[in-house]
C-alpha positions as CSV (number, residue, x, y, z in Angstrom):
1,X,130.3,90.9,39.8
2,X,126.7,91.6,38.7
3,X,124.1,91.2,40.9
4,X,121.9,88.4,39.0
5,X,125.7,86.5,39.4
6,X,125.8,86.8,42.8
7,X,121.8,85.9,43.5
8,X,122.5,82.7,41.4
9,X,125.6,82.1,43.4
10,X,124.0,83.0,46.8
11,X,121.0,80.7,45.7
12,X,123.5,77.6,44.7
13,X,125.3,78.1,47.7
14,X,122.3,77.8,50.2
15,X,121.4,74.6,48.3
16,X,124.4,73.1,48.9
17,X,123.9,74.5,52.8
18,X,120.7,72.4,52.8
19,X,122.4,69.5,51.6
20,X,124.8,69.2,54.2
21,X,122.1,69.7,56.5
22,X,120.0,67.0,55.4
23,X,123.4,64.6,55.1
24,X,124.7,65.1,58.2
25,X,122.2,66.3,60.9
26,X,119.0,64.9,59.5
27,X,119.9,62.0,57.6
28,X,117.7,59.3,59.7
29,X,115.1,61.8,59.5
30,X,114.0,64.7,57.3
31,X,116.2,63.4,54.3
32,X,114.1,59.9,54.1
33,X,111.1,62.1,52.9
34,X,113.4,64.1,50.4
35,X,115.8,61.3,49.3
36,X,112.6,59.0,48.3
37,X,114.4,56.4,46.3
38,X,116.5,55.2,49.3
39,X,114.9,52.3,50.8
40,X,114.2,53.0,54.4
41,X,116.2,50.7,56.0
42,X,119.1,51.6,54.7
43,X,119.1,55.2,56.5
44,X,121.0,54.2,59.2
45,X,123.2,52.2,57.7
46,X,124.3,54.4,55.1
47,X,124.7,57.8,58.3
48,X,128.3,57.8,58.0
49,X,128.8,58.2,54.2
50,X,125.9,60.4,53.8
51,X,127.9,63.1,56.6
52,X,131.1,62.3,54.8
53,X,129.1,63.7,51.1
54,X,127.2,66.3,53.1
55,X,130.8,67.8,53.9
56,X,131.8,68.0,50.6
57,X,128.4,69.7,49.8
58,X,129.4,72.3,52.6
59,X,132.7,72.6,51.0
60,X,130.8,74.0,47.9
61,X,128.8,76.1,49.8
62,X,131.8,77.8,51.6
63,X,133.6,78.3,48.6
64,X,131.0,80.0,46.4
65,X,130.7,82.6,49.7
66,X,134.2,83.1,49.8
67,X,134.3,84.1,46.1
68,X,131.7,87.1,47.1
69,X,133.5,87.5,49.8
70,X,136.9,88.5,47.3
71,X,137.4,92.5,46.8
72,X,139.6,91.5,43.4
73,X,136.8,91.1,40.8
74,X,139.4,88.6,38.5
75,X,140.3,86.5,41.1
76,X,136.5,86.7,42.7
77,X,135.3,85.5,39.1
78,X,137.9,83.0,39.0
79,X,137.0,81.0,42.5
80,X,133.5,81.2,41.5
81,X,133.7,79.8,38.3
82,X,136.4,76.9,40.2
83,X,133.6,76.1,42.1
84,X,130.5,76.2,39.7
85,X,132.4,74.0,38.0
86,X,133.0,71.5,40.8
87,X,129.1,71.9,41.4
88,X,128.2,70.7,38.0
89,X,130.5,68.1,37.6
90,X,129.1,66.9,40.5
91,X,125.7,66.9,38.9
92,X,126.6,65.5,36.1
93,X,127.8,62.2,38.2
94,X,125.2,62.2,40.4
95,X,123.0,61.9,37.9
96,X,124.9,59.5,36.2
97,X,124.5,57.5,38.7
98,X,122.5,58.2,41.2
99,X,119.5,60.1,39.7
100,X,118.6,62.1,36.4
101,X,117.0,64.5,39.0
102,X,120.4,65.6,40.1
103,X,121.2,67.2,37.0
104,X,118.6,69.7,37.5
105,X,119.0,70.1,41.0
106,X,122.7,70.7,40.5
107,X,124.0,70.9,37.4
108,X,121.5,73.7,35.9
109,X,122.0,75.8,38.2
110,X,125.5,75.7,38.2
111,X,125.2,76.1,34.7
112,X,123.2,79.2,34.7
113,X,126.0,80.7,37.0
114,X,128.7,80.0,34.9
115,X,126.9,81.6,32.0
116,X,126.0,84.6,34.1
117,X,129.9,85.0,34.7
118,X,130.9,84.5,31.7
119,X,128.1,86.8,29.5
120,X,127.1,89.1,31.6
């Protein structure tokens, strides 16, 4: 795998770290000043499903690693792209409806990985 391919996947992975971070260790605290939308109040109320998507976020995370982890380069490219694909679906609907921002958070990225593996 090129190395631009893995520094966008390494990249897309460590955002996805920080997600689950911020969802399920510092949702009542750091994540009110980056998830500015969210009306305060509705922090804690809200602690359980926001560890339960900052999981899934993780899940990401761990399975764009593992592909760069993989010595077979066909089955390597194949769990990436698996996974960059999960990441901008997700994008997509998060920005459906959630927020547009989400789609350049997530989805570009993801995008630009899957061209990466594809192209280059």
């Amino acid at each position: 795998m090129p190395i631009l391919t893995k520094i966008i996947l390494v990249v897309i992975a460590l955002l996805h770290a920080y997600i689950l971070w911020l969802e399920m260790f510092a949702w009542t605290t750091r994540a009110k000043k980056v998830f500015k939308t969210i009306p305060e109040e509705l922090f804690e109320k809200t602690k359980v499903l926001a560890a339960n998507q900052g999981l899934y976020n993780g899940f990401l995370a761990a399975g764009l690693l593992w592909s760069l982890a993989i010595s077979d380069p066909i089955w390597s490219k194949n769990v990436a792209l698996f996974f960059l694909i999960c990441v901008f679906v997700a994008g997509i609907y998060g920005a459906a409806t959630a927020s547009k921002r989400i789609f350049y958070v997530q989805s570009v990225p993801a995008i630009l990985g899957i061209l990466s593996i594809i192209l280059i």
